[in-house]
C-alpha positions in Angstrom: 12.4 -21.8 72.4 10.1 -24.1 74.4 7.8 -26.8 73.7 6.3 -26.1 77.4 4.4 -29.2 78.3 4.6 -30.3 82.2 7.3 -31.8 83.0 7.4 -35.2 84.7 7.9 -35.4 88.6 12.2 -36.4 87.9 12.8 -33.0 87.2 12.3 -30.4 89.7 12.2 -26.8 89.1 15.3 -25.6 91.1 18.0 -23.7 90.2 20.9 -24.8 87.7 23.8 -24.3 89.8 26.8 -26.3 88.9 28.7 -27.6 91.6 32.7 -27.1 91.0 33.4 -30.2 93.1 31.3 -32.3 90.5 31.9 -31.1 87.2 33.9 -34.2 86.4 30.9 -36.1 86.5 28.3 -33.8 85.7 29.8 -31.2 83.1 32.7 -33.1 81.1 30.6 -36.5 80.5 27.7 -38.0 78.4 26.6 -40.2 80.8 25.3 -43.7 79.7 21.9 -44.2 79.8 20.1 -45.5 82.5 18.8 -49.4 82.1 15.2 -48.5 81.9 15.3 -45.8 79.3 15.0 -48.6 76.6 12.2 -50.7 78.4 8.8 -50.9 76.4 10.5 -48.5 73.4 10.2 -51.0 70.8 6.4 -52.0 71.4 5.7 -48.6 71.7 7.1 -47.2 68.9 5.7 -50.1 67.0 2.0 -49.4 68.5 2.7 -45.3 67.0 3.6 -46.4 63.8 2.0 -49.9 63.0 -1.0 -50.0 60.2 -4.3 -49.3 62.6 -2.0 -48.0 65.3 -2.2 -45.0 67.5 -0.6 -41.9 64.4 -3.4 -43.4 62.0 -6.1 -43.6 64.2 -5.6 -40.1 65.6 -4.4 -38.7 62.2 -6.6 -40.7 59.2 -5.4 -38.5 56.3 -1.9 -39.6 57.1 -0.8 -42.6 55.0 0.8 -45.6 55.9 5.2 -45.6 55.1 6.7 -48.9 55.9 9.6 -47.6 55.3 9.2 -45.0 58.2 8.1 -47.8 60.7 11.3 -49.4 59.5 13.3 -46.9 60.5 11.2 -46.2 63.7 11.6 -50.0 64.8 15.7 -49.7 63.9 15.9 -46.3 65.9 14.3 -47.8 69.0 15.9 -51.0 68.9 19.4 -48.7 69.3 17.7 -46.9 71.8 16.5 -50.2 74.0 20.0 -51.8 73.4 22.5 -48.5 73.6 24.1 -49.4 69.8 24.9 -47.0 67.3 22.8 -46.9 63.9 23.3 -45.0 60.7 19.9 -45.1 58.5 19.7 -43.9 54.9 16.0 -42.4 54.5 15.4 -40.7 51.4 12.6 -37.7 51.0 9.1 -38.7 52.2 10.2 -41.5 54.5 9.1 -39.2 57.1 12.4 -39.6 59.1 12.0 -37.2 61.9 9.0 -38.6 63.1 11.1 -42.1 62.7 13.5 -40.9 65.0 11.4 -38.6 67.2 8.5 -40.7 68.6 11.1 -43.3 70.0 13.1 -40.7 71.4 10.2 -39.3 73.3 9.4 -42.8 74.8 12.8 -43.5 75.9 13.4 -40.0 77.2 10.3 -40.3 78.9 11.3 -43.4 81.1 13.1 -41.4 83.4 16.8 -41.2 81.6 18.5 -38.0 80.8 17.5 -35.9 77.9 18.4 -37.1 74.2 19.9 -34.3 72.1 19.2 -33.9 68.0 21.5 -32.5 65.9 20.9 -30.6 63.1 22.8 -29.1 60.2 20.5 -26.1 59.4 18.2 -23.8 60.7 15.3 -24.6 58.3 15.7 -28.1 60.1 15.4 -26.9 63.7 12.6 -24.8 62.7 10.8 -27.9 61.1 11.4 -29.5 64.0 10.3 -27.5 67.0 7.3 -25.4 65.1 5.8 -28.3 63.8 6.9 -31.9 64.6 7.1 -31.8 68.3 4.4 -29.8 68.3 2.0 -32.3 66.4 3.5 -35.2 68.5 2.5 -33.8 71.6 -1.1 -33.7 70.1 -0.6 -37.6 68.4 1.6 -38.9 70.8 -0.8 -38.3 74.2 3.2 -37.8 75.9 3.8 -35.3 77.9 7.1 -34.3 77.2 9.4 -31.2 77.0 11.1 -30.3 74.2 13.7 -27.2 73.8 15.8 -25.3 71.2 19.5 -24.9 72.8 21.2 -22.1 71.4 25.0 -20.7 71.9 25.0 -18.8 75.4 26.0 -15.4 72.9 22.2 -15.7 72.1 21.2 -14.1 75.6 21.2 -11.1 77.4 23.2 -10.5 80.4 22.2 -8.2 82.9 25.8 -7.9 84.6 27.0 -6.5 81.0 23.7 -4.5 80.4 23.9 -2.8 84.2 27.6 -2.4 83.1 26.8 0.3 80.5 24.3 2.3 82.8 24.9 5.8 83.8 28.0 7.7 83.8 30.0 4.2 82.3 27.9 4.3 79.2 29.9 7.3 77.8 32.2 5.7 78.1 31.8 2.6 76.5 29.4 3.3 73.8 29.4 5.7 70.5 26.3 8.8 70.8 24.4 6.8 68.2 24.8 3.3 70.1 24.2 5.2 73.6 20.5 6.5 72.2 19.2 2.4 71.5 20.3 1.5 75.1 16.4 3.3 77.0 14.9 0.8 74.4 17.1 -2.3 75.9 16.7 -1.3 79.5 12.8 -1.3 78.7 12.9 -5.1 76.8 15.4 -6.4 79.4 12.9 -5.6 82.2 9.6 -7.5 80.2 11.3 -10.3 78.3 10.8 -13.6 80.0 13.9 -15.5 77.5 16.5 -12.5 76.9 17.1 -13.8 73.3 18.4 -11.7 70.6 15.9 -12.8 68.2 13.7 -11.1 70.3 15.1 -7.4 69.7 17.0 -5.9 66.4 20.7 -4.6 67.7 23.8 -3.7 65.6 26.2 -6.5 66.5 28.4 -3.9 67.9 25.9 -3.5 71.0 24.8 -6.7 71.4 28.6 -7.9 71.7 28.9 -5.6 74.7 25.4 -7.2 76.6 25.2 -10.6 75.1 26.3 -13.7 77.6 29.9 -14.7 77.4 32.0 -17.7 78.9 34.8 -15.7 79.5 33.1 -13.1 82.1 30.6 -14.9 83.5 30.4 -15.3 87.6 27.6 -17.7 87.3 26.7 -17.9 91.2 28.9 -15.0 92.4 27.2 -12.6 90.1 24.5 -10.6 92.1 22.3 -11.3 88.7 22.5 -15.1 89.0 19.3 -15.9 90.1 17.6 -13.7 87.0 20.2 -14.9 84.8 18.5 -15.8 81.3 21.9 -18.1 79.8 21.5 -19.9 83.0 17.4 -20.0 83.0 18.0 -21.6 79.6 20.1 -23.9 80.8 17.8 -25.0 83.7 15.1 -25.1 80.7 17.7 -28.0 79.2 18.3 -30.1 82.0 15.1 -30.6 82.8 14.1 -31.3 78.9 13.4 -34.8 77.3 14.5 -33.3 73.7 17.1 -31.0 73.2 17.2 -29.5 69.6 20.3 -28.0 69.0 22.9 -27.4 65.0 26.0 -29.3 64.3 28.1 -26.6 66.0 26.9 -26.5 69.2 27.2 -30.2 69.9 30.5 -30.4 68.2 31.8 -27.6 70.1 30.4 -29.0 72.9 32.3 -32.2 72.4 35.4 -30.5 71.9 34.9 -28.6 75.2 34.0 -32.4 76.9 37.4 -33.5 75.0 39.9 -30.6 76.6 38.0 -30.9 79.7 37.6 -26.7 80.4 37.1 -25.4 83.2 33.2 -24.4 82.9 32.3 -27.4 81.6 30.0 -28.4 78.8 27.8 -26.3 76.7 24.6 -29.0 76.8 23.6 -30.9 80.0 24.1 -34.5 80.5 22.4 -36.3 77.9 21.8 -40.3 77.5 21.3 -40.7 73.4 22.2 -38.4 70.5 20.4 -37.9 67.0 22.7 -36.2 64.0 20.4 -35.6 61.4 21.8 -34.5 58.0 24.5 -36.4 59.1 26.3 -36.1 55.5 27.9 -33.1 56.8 29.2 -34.5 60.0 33.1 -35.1 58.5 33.1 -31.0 57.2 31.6 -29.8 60.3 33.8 -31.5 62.9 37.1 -30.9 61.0 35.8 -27.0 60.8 34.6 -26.8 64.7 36.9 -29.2 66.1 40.0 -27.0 65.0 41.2 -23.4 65.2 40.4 -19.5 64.3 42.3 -16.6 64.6 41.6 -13.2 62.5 43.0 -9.6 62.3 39.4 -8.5 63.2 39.1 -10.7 66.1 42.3 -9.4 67.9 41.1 -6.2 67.0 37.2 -6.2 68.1 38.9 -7.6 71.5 41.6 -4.4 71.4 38.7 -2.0 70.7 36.7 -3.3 74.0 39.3 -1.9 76.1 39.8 1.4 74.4 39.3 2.6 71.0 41.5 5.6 69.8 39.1 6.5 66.8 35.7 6.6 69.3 37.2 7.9 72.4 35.4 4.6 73.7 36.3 1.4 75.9 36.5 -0.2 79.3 39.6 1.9 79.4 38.4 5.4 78.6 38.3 7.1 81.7 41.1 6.9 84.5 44.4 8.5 85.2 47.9 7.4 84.6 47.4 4.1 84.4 44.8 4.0 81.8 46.2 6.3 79.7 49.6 3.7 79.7 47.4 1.0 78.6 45.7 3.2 76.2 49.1 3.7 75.0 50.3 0.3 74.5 46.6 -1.0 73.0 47.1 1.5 70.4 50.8 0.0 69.8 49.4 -3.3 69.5 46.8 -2.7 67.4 49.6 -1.3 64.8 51.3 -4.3 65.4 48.4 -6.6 64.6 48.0 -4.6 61.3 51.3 -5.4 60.4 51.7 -8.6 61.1 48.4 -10.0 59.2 49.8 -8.0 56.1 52.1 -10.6 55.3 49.1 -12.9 55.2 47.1 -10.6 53.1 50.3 -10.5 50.7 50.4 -14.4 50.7 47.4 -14.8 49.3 47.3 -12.3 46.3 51.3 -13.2 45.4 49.8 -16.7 45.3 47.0 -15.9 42.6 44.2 -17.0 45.4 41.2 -16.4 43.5 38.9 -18.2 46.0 40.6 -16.3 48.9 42.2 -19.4 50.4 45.8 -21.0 50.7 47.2 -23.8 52.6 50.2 -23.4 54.4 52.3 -26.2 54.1 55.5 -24.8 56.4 56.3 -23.2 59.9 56.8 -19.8 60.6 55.8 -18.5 57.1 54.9 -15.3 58.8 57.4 -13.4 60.5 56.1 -13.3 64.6 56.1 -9.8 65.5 52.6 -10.0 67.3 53.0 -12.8 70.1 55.4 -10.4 72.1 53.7 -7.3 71.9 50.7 -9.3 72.9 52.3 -10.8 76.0 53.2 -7.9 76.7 49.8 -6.2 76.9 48.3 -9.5 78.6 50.8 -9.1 81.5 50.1 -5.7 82.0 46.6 -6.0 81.8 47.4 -8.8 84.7 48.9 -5.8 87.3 46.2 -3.8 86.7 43.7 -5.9 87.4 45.1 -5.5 90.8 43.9 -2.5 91.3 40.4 -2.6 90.1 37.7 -2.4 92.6 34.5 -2.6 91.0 33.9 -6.2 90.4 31.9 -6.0 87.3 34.3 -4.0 86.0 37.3 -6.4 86.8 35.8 -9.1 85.3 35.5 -7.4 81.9 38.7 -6.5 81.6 40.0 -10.1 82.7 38.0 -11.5 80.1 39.7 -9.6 77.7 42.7 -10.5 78.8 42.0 -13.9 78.6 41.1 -13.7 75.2 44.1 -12.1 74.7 45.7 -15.3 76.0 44.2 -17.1 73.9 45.1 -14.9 71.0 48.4 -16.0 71.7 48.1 -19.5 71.8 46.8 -19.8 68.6 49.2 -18.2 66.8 51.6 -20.2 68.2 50.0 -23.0 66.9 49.5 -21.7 63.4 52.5 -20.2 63.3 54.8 -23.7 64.5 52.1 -25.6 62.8 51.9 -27.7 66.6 49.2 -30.4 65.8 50.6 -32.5 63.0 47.0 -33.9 62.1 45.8 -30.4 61.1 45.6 -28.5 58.2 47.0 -24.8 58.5 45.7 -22.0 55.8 44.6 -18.3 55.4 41.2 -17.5 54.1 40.0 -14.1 53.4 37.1 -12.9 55.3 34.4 -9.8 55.1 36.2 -8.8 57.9 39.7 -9.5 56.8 42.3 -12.3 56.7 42.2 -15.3 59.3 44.5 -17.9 60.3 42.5 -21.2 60.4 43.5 -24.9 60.8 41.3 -27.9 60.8 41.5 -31.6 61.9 42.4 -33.3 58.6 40.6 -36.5 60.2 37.8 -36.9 61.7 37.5 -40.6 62.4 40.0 -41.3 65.2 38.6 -38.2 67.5 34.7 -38.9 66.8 34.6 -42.9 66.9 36.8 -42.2 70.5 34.8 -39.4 71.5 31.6 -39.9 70.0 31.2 -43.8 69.3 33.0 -45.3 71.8 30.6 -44.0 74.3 28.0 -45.9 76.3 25.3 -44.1 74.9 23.5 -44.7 71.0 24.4 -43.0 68.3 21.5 -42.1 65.4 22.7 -40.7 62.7 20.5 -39.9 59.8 20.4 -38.5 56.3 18.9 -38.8 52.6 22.3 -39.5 51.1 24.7 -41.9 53.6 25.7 -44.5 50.6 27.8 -44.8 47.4 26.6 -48.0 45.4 24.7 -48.5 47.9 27.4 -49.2 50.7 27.5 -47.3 53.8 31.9 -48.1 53.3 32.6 -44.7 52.4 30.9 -42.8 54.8 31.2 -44.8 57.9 35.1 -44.7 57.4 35.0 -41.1 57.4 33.7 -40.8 60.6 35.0 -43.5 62.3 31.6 -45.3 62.5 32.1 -48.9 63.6 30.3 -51.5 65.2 27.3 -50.1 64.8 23.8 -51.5 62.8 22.8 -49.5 59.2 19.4 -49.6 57.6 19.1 -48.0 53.8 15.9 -47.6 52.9 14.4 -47.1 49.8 12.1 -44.2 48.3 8.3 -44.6 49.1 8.7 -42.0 45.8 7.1 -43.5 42.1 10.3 -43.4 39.8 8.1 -42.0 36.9 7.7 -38.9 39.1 11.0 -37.6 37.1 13.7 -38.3 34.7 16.7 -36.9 33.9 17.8 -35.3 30.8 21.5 -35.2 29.4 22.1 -33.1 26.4 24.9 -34.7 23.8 25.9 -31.2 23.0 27.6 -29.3 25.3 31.2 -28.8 25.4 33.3 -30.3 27.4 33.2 -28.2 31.1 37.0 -27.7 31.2 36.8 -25.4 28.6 36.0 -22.3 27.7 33.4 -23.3 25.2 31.2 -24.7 27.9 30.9 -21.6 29.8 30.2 -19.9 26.1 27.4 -22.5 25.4 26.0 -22.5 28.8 23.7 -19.1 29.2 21.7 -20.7 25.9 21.2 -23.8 27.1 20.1 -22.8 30.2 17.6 -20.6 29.0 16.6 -23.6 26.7 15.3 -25.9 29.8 13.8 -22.8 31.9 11.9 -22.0 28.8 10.2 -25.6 29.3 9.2 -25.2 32.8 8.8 -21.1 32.3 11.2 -21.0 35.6 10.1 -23.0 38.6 13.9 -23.8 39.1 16.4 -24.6 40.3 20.4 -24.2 39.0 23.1 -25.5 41.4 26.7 -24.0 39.9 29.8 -25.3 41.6 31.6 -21.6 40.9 30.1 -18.4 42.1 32.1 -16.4 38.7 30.3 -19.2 36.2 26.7 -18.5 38.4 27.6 -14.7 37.7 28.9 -14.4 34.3 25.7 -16.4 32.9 23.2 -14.6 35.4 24.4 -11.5 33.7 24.0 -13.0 30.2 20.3 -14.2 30.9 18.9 -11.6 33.2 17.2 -9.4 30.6 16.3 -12.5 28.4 14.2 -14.1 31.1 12.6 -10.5 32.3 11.0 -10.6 29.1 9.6 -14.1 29.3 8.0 -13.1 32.6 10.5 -15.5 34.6 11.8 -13.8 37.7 15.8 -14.0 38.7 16.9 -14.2 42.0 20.6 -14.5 42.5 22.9 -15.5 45.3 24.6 -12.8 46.8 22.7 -10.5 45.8 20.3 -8.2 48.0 17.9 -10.8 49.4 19.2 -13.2 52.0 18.8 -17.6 51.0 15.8 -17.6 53.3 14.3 -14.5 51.6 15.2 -16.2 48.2 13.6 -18.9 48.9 10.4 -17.2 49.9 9.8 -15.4 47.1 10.8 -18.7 45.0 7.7 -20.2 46.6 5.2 -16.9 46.1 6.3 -16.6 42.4 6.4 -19.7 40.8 7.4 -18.0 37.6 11.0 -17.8 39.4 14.3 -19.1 39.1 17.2 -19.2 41.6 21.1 -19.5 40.8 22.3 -20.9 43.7 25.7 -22.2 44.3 27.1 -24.6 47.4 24.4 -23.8 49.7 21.4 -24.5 47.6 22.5 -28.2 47.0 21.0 -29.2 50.3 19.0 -28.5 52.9 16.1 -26.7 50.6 12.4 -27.7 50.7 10.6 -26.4 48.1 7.2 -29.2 47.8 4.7 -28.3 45.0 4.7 -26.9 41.5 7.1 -24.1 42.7 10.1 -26.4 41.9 9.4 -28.8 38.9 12.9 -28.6 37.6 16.4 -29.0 39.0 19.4 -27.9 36.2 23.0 -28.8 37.4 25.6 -27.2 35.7 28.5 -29.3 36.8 29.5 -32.4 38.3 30.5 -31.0 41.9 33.6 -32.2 41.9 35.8 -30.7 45.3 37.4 -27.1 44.7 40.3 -29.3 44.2 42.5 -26.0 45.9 41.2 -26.1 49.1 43.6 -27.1 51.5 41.3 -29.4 53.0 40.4 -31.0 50.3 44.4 -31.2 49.3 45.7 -32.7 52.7 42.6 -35.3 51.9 43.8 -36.6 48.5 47.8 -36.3 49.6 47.3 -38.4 52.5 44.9 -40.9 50.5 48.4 -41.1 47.8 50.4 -41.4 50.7 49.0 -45.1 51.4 49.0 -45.9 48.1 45.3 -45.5 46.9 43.5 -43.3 44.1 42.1 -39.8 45.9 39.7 -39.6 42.8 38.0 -43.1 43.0 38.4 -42.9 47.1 37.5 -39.2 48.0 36.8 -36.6 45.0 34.3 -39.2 43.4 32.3 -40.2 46.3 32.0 -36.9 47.7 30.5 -35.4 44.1 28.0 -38.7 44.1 26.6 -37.6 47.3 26.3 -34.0 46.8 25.0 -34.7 43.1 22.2 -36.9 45.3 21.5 -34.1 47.7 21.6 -31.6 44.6 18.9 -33.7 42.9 17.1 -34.5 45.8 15.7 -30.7 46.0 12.9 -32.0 42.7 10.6 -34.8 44.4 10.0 -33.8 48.1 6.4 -35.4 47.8 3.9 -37.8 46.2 2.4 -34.9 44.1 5.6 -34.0 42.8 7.2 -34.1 39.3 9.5 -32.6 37.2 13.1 -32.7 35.8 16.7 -33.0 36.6 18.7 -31.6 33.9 22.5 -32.6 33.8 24.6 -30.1 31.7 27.5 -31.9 32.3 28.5 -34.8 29.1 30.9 -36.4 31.4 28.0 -38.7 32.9 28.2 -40.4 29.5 31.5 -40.1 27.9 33.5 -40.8 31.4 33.5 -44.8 33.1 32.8 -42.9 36.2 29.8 -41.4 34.9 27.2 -44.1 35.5 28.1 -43.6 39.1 25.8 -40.4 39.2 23.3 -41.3 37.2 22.5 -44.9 38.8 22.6 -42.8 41.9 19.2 -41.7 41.3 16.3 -43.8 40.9 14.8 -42.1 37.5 15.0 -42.8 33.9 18.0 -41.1 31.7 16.3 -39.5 28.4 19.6 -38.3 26.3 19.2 -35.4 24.0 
């Protein structure tokens, strides 16, 4: 997506092709920004923002935030002098405007494009449908402004002109074959190539999406149509680039092993991390490894699957049919080797589907060989393709192949000794996972130590507070941090503790829950919110209240159940006789403004799944140096979620309600007041 508003003369409209000889420079590096970026970005932002200034004089209904010119100022004082800044803003500052307006100033002054961050979709939407849109409008900048998406998000015409004529036999099932008039016919009128644009089954667009792997960039006689790279060209000649968590962190990690084919996101001369809370989680998950059973075998099945009669291997003579051969022996092999895995986790009572594996070579290796084995065969017979399209299919599989087989020699010999190894159960079977137990060292190396600033940004960055916790986390040093406080009335909620429920670790609690549940919904006849921290606790007393609230006229909607979050949420907002039972994903990252949400109920204190291997390498190395894991990880780490949890009730000056706490142990624990004086509302005990 595109914000398309002129562009200024510094970026021509020429092709985006990346010269191998300079990919050092301009692929693998952030560059620092240029000196003049910063110049005039404090006045201006001040002149936006200031009582009388430019956003109230062009938008009189809005209302002056102090707070928000606060963290404007702080943001383009970063900018001007290249430092690193961590800002608290709770709800209603209005902090992406804080952070956007002098982004679009400096960006504007000629330097390279500054990239934002974001955790979640909802805020990327937020962020290019409406914010950049109005600032355009207030502003009186021209500026560009575009959504950056994983290259997997386009079409590409080499892949689609793959499965043409006699070849799509071949390659896809009868019922996949019939779709493919309707593609041609999009692929020929769409100006962007994006999936969002066209409903597939993921098992066609994985044959005609973009891919690193097989991708000739300026050899490919579709190059100059190419929509990945138009994209691309779209980016570098962008002031904002709006892009998630994973993108940018997989991006870094790409700019950290130096690849060959560089970078996922241009150069770029400041960075924004919004819902920065979640930074530490998402960089250990993206910054370490994945291997799966279904993996291996969706990149088995591209070459030739037995069962369909189907693959890039499918037709041929004697050759083929030897590789058909050993891909079906491999394929056996792969079953048999994540068995063991499978086993693992049921013989080790692994109700949440995940184990840590503390040991190497746990799992027999019967798969690396026959793997090898079909990567160097793969490797003659490349020899002796002609067609060129063709060739580089088949070498991208056999890349992947190779890359199969690295990581499960990692996981297997447990190689990195700052990782943590475990197997998780998926939909789609078991993986083999690892991720960095610290974050600190790689992001204040790779990420702070930079020449460029650093913004990061959230509603909950403090415990008592202090911004201790969370900039040691991430290795967050040197830099300036502003907590501001709520332009929110604290008579706009309170918080009520009843005396009488059981204590949560036992089974009593879960007895007395459903009724007093169904106690504080009755008050607010819905208009809910209940956070669980278990899915089976969620379930057993969604089943118990179900009927109960039917006949009070008070809606249900359950997650995991038919409708999708962002579906739930949209009927939460159309019937405001509703309730949702959410669990992890509902804490945060939910804007529900207006009489649709007047009360929040949390069920439990989120403490950390304390069996999550993360979570267990976390606390084991925190014992190691002597320390208390509780007070230094589990406790902090429930404050802020119980903030973000909470923080779903007042998103604006109209708003009121209540936050319900069904947990005792903020009274009759010493640890208890650190929740509750977490929030700026009264405590009413019941």
């Amino acid at each position: 997506m595109v914000i398309d508003v002129p562009a200024f003369p510094d970026f021509a409209d020429v092709d985006y092709q990346p010269d191998p000889e300079d990919r050092s420079e301009n692929e693998n590096s952030a560059s620092p920004p240029r000196r003049s970026e910063g110049a005039g970005v404090v006045e201006k932002t001040e002149e936006f923002f200031r009582p009388g200034g430019i956003l109230s004089s062009r938008q009189p209904e809005s209302e002056f935030r102090p707070q928000q010119l606060d963290m404007a100022l702080a943001t383009a004082r970063a900018l001007a002098t290249g430092s690193h800044l961590a800002v608290e803003a709770p709800t209603g500052v209005g902090k992406s405007f804080a952070y956007l307006v002098p982004l679009i100033y400096r960006s504007c002054n000629g330097g390279y494009p500054a990239v934002v961050a974001t955790a979640t979709i909802n805020l990327q939407e937020q962020l290019m449908e409406h914010d950049l849109l109005l600032l355009r409008k207030l502003s009186g900048v021209t500026f560009k402004a575009v959504l950056a998406k994983g290259r997997g998000n386009y079409l590409c015409k080499r892949r689609l002109a793959l499965l043409s004529g006699d070849r799509r036999d071949a390659l896809l099932r009868d019922s996949s074959a019939a779709l493919m008039d309707r593609v041609e016919s999009w692929s020929s009128e769409t100006n962007a190539g994006e999936r969002d644009e066209i409903r597939l089954p993921s098992e066609i667009w994985g044959q005609i999406c973009s891919e690193s792997g097989n991708c000739r960039a300026g050899q490919c006689p579709f190059f100059r149509g190419c929509f990945y790279f138009k994209a691309r060209q779209e980016w570098e000649s962008a002031h904002i680039i709006v892009a998630n968590h994973a993108l940018f962190l997989t991006d870094l990690r790409l700019r950290m092993e130096g690849e060959e084919g560089g970078s996922l996101l241009p150069r770029y001369g400041a960075v924004v991390i919004d819902e920065a809370h979640e930074l530490e989680d998402s960089a250990a998950e993206h910054l370490g490894m994945r291997i799966s059973r279904a993996g291996i075998g969706s990149i088995l099945n591209s070459l030739y699957n037995a069962e369909l009669g189907r693959g890039l291997l499918a037709r041929g003579g004697e050759r083929e049919m030897k590789l058909r051969a050993m891909i079906a022996q491999v394929r056996s092999e792969t079953f048999a080797f994540f068995h063991p895995a499978e086993e693992f986790l049921r013989e080790n009572n692994a109700q949440s589907g995940i184990r840590r594996v503390f040991t190497p070579g746990i799992f027999p290796d019967t798969l690396s060989e026959p793997l090898k084995e079909l990567y160097k065969a793969l490797s003659e017979y490349l020899d002796c393709v002609e067609d060129a399209s063709m060739r580089t299919e088949i070498e991208s599989r056999r890349n992947q192949i190779g890359d199969a087989i690295d990581g499960l020699g990692d996981f297997l010999e447990m190689r990195t000794s700052t990782n943590v190894y475990y197997v998780e159960s998926e939909r789609s079977g078991v993986a083999l996972k690892s991720a960095l137990l610290e974050v600190a060292e790689v992001l204040r190396e790779r990420l702070f130590n930079r020449e460029f600033p650093v913004i990061l940004s959230s509603a909950t960055l403090t415990v008592k507070k202090k911004f201790d916790y969370f900039a040691g986390r991430i290795g967050f040093e040197n830099g300036e941090t502003l907590q501001l406080d709520s332009p929110f009335s604290s008579r706009q909620a309170k918080i009520l503790v009843p005396r009488q429920m059981p204590d949560p670790q036992t089974p009593e609690y879960e007895q007395a829950l459903p009724e007093m549940l169904l106690h504080y919904l009755m008050l607010t006849h819905g208009k809910a919110f209940v956070l669980f921290t278990s899915y089976s606790s969620m379930k057993s007393a969604a089943d118990v209240l179900r009927p109960q609230l039917e006949e009070l006229g008070i809606r249900l909607l359950l997650q995991g159940g038919e409708l999708t979050r962002a579906d739930m949420i949209r009927q939460f907002k159309i019937d405001v006789d509703s309730v949702i039972f959410g669990t992890d994903s509902f804490w945060t990252g939910v804007d529900v403004p207006g009489e649709a949400l007047s009360n929040v109920i949390i069920a439990k204190l989120p403490f950390a799944v304390p069996d999550h291997p993360l979570v267990q390498a976390r606390c084991e190395k925190i014992t190691l140096e002597g320390k208390s894991p509780f007070r230094c990880y589990t406790l902090p780490e429930a404050v802020l979620k119980f903030r973000q949890g909470a923080g779903r009730l007042i998103r604006s000056r109209n708003d009121s309600g209540i936050i319900v706490m069904l947990d005792h142990r903020v009274l009759s624990k010493s640890y208890g007041k650190n929740f509750l004086e977490s929030l700026p509302y009264p405590v009413e005990i019941q």
